[in-house]
C-alpha positions, 0 to 999 in steps of 0.5 A: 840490432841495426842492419844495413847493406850494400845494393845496386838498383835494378828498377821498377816493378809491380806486385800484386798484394793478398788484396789484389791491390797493386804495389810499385816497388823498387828492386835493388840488388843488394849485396853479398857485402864483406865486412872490411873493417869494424871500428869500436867504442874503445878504439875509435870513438864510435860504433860503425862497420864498413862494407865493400861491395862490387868485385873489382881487379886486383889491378884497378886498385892501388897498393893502399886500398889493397892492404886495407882490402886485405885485412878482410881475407881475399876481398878486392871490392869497388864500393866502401861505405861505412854504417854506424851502428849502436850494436856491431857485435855480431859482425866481424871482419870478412864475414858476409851480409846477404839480402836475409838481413832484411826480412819482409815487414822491414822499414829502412832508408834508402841513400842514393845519388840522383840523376844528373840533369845538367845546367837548368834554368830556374823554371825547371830547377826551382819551379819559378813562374814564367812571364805571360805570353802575350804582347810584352814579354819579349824574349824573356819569358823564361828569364830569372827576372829581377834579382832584388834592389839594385841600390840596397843591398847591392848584392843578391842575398845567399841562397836566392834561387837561380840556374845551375846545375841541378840533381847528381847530388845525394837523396835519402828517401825515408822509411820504405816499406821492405815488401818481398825478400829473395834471397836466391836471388839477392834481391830486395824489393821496397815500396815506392821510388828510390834515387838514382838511375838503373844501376846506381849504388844505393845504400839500406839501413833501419829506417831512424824512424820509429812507427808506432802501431796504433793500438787500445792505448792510443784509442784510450787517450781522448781529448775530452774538449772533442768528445765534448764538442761531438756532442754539443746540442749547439752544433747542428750534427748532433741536434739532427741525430 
């Protein structure tokens, strides 16, 4: 079954493996989330369960999201976000996701907005050269430079690379590894760096990609061009074996 949750990140650590070997990891507070509504094959179109996240007042919430709130029990929550899912017969409305959903060993993908770095230059936002530093270069050295021709097209085709406002826009970074599970304290902790600041939202779900382990079947399919080139008396490797 597909899972997913709700979490808020807490930052980066390190944990030590079997091995010795060091792991960096991201912990993300995840959940407890409530299932606010469930939508159907037969009445909407399409599998998907939304989930509310974060207690929020009764009085920072309108009369709408109130009555929608409601259908789920007593639930006032600050962040709704809605999962598709092939299989959502298990969850139903007002029960409770925890961070047992996901167990150690798990891939999933991980959503989150990314910092804001305000107006950059294109240096910093697209990695463009500067000028050189010596004599010449003027007060430009950092300056965008030419455009294109001015005569034809006379006009900057779309998606040349410029300033602007760069980050605060929404990342999702694929199948992370769920290294260790707490569930007393609610928390996940997943290989490598997630998006967003410390106590930014972020959203887990199955990683949509498919890892298969490598095993007696794929070492049983071998080209045999290679294994014919391995060897070659031609070839200078196999003739000094």
């Amino acid at each position: 079954m597909e899972k997913a949750i709700i979490g808020k990140k807490v930052g980066m650590t390190q944990i030590f493996d079997d091995a010795g070997k060091v792991i960096p990891v991201t912990v993300i507070e995840a959940g407890p989330c409530t299932v606010v509504q469930k939508k159907t094959e037969e009445k909407d179109g399409y599998n998907a369960v939304q989930l509310g996240y974060g207690d929020v007042p009764e009085r920072k919430l309108t009369r709408p999201e109130l009555g929608h709130l409601k259908k789920a029990g007593d639930a006032r929550k600050k962040t709704l976000k809605e999962f598709r899912l092939n299989d959502c017969s298990a969850l139903n409305v007002g029960d409770e996701v925890k961070a047992d959903v996901f167990a150690q060993g798990d891939r999933v993908d991980v959503t989150g907005i990314s910092k804001g770095k305000g107006y950059q230059g294109v240096i910093k936002r697209h990695g463009a050269s500067r000028l050189k530093e010596t004599h010449g270069s003027g007060p430009v050295h950092r300056h965008a430079g030419s455009m294109g021709s001015g005569t034809d097209p006379s006009r900057i085709f779309k998606g040349k690379i410029g300033a602007g406002q760069m980050g605060d826009e929404q990342v999702t970074v694929l199948n992370l590894d769920v290294v260790q599970v707490d569930t007393e304290l609610g928390v996940i902790a997943v290989r490598g760096a997630v998006p967003g600041p410390k106590g930014g939202i972020v959203y887990l779900r199955n990683s949509v990609i498919n890892v298969k382990e490598k095993g007696a079947a794929a070492a049983a399919s071998v080209n045999p061009q290679k294994a014919s080139a391995r060897v070659n008396p031609q070839k200078a490797s196999a003739r000094n074996k």
